[in-house]
MARNU-797564 format. One record per residue: x, y, z of N, C-alpha, C in turn; residue number from 0. Coordinates in steps of 0.2 Angstrom, whole numbers, plus 5000, padded with zeros to 4 digits. Each point is the difference from the previous one (the first is absolute). Layout:
<mipas>
MIPA, X, Y, Z, X, Y, Z, X, Y, Z, NUM
...
</mipas>
This chain:
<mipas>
MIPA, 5004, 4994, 5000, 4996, 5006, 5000, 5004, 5006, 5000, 0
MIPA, 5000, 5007, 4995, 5003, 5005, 4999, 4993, 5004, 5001, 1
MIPA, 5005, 5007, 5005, 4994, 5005, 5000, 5004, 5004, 4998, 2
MIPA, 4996, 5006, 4995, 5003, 5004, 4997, 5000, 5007, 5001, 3
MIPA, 5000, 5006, 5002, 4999, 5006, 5002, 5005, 5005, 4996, 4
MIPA, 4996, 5004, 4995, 5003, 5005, 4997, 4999, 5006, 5004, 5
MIPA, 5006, 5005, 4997, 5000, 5007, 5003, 5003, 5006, 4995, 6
MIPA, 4999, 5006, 5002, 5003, 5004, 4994, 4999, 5004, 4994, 7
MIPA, 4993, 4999, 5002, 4996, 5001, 4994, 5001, 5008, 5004, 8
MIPA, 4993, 5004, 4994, 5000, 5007, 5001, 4999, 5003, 4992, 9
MIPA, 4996, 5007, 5003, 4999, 5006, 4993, 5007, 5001, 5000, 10
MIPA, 5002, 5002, 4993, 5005, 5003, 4996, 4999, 5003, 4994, 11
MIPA, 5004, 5004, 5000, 5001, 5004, 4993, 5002, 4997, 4993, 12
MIPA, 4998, 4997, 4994, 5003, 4999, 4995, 5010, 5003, 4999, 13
MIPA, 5003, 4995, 4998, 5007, 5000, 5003, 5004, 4996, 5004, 14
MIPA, 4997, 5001, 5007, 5002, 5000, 5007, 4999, 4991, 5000, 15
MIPA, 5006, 4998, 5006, 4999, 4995, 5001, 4997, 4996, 5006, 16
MIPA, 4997, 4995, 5000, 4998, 4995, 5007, 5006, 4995, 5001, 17
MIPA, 5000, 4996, 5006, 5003, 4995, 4999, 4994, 4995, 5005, 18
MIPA, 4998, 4994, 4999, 4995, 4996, 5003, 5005, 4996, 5004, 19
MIPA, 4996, 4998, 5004, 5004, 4995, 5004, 4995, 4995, 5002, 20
MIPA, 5001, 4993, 4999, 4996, 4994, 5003, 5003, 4995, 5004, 21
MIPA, 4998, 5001, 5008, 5002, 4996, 5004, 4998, 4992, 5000, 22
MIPA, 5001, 4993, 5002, 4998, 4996, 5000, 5001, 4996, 5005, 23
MIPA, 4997, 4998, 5003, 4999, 4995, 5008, 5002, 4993, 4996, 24
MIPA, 5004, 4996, 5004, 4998, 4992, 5001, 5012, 5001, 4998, 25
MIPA, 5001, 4992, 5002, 5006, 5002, 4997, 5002, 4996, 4995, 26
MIPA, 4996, 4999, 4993, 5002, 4996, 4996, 5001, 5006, 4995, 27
MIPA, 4999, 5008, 5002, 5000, 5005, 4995, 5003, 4998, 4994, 28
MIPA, 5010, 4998, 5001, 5001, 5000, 4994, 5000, 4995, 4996, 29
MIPA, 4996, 4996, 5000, 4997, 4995, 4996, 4996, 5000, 4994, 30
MIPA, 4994, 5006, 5002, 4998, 5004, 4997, 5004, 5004, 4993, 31
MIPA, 4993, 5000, 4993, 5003, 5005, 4997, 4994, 5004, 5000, 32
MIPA, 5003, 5007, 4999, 4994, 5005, 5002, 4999, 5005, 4994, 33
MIPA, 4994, 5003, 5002, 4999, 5003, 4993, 4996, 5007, 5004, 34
MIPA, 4998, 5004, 4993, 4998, 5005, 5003, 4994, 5002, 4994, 35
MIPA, 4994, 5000, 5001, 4993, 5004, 4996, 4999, 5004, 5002, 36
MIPA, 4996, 5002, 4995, 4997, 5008, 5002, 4993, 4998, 4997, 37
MIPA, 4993, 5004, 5003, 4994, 5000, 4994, 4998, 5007, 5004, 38
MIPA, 4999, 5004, 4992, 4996, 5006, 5001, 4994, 5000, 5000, 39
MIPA, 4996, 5006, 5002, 4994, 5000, 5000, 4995, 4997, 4994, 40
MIPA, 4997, 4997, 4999, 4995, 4997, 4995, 5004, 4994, 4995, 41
MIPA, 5006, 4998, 5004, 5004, 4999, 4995, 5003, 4990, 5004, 42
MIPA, 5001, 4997, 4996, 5002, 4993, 5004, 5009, 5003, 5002, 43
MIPA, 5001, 4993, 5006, 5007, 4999, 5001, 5005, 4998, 4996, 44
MIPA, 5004, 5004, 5000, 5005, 5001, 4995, 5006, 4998, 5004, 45
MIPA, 5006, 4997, 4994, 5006, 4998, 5003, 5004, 5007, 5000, 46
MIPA, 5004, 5000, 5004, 5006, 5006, 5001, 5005, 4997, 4999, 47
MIPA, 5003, 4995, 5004, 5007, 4999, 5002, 4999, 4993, 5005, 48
MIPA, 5007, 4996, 4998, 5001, 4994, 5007, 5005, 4999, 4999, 49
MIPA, 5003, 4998, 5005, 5008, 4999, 5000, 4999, 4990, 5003, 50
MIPA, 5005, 4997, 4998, 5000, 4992, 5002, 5003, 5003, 5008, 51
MIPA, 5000, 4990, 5003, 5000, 5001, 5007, 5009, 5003, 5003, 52
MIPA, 5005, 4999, 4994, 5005, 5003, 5002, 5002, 5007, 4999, 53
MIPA, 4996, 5001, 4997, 5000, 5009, 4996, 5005, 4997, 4994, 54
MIPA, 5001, 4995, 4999, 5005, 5000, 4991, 4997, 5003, 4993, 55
MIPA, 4995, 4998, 5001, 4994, 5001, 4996, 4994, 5005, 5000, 56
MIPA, 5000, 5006, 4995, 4994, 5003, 5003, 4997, 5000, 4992, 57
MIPA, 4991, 5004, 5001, 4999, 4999, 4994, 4992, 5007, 5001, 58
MIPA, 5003, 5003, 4994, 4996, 5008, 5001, 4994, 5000, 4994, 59
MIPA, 4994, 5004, 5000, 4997, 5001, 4994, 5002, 5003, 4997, 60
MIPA, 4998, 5002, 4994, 5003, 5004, 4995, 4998, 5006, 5001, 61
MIPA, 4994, 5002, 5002, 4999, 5006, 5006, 5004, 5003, 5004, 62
MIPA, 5003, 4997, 5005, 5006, 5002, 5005, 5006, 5000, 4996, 63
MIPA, 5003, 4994, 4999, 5005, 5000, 4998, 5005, 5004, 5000, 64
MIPA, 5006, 5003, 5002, 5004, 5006, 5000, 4996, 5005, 5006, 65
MIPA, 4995, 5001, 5004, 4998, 5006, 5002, 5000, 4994, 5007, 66
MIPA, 4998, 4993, 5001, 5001, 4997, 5007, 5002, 4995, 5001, 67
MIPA, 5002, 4997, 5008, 5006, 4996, 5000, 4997, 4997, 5006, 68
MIPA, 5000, 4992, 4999, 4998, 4995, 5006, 5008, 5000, 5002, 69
MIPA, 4998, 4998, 5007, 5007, 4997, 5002, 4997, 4995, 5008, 70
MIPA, 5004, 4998, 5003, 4999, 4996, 5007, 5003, 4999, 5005, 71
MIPA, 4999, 5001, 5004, 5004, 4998, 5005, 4998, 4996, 5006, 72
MIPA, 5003, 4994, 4997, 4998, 4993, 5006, 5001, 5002, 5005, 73
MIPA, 5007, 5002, 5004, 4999, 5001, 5006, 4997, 5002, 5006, 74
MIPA, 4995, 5006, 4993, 4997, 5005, 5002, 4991, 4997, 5000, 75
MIPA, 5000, 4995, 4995, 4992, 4997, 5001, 4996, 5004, 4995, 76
MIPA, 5006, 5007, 4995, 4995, 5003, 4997, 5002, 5001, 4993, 77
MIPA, 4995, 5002, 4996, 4998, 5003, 4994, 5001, 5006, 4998, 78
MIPA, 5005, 5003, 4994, 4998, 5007, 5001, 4998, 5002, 4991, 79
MIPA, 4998, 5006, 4998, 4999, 5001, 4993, 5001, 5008, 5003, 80
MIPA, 5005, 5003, 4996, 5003, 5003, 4998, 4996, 5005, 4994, 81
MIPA, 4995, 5004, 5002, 4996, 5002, 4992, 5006, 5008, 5000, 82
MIPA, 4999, 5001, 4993, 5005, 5006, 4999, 4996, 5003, 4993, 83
MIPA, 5000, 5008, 4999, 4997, 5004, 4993, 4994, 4995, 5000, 84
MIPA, 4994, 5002, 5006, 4994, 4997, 5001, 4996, 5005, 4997, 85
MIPA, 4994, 4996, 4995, 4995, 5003, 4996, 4994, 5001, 5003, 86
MIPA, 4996, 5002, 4997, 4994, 5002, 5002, 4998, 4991, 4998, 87
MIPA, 5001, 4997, 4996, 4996, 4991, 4997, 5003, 4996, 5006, 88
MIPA, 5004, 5004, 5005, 5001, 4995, 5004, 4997, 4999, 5006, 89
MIPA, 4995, 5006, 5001, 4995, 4996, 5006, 4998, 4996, 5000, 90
MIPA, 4999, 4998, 5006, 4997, 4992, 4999, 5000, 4997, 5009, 91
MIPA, 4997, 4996, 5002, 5002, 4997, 5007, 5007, 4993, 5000, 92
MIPA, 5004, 4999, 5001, 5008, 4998, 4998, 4997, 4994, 5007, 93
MIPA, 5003, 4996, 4996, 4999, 4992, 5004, 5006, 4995, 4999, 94
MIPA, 5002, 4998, 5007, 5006, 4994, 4999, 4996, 4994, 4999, 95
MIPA, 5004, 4996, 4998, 4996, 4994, 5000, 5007, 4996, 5001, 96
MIPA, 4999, 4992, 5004, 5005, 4995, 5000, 4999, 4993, 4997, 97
MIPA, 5004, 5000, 4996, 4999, 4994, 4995, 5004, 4992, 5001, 98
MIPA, 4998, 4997, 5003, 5004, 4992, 5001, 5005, 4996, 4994, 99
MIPA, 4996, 5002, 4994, 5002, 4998, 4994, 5008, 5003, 4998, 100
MIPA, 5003, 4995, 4997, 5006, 5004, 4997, 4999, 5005, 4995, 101
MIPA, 5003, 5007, 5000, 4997, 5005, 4994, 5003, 4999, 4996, 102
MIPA, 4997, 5001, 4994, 5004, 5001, 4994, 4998, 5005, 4997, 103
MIPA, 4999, 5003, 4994, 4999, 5006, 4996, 4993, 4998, 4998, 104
MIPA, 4998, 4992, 4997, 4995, 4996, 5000, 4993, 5000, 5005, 105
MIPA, 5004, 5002, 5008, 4993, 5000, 5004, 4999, 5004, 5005, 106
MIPA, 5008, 5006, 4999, 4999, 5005, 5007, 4995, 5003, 4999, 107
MIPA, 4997, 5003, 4994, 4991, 5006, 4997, 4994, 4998, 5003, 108
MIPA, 5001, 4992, 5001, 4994, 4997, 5000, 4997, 5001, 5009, 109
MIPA, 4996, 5002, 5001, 4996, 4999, 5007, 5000, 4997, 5002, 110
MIPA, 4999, 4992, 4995, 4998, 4994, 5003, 5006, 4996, 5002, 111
MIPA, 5006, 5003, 4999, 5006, 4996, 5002, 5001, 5003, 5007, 112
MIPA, 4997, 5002, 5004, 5002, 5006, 5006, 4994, 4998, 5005, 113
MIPA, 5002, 4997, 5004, 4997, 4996, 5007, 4997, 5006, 5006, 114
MIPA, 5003, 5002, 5001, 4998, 5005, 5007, 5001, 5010, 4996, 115
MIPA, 4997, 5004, 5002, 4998, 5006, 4997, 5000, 5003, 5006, 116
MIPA, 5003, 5008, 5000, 4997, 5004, 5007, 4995, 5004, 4996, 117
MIPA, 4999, 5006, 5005, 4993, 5004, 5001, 5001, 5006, 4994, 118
MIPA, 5005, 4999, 4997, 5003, 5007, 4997, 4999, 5006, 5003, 119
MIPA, 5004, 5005, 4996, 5003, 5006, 5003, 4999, 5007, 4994, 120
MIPA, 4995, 5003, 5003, 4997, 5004, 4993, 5005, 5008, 4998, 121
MIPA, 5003, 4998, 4993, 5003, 5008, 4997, 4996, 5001, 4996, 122
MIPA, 5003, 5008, 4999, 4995, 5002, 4996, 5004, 5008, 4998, 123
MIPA, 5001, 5001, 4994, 5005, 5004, 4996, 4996, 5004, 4998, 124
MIPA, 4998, 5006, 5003, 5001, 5007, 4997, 5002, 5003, 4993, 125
MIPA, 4998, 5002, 4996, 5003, 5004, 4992, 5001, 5008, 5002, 126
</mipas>
């Protein structure tokens, strides 16, 4: 069992950056590979970002790509995404998710490869 609690979130200005953080309980953390969605208003959940359980492997949308950065730290139990030159199309509520499955570029997008999900963390970028 993983519980997940993001933080971080906040109004910003078009430009300016966030950084999220997602804590996770239990100690099997890095086993886990994690990911990170977003879904805006009227709008389904959308993949952002995951990184595998070692951090060796990350894998971005085409969306983000260059503008944000997953990274992790095991010791720490946590998740972080790095947003940078944040747009008005990026509001959204931002969700970690934890995934048992090995990632590949094949199944980190997918929802259904990601077992536990926290309560998301709502941004919302200003123009």
């Amino acid at each position: 069992q993983v519980q997940l609690v993001e933080s971080g979130g906040g109004l910003v200005q078009a430009g300016d950056s966030l950084r999220l953080s997602c804590a996770a309980s239990g100690r099997t953390f890095s086993s886990y590979g994690m990911g990170w969605f977003r879904q805006a208003p009227g709008k389904e959940r959308e993949f952002a970002a995951a990184i595998s359980w070692n951090g060796g492997n990350t894998y971005y949308a085409a969306s983000v790509k260059g503008r944000f950065t997953i990274s992790r730290d095991n010791a720490k139990n946590t998740v972080y995404l790095q947003m940078n030159s944040l747009k008005p199309d990026d509001t959204a509520v931002y969700y970690c998710a934890a995934s048992s499955l090995p990632q590949s570029s094949g199944n980190a997008h997918n929802t259904r490869s990601y077992n536990y999900w926290g309560q998301g963390t709502r941004v919302t970028v200003s123009s």
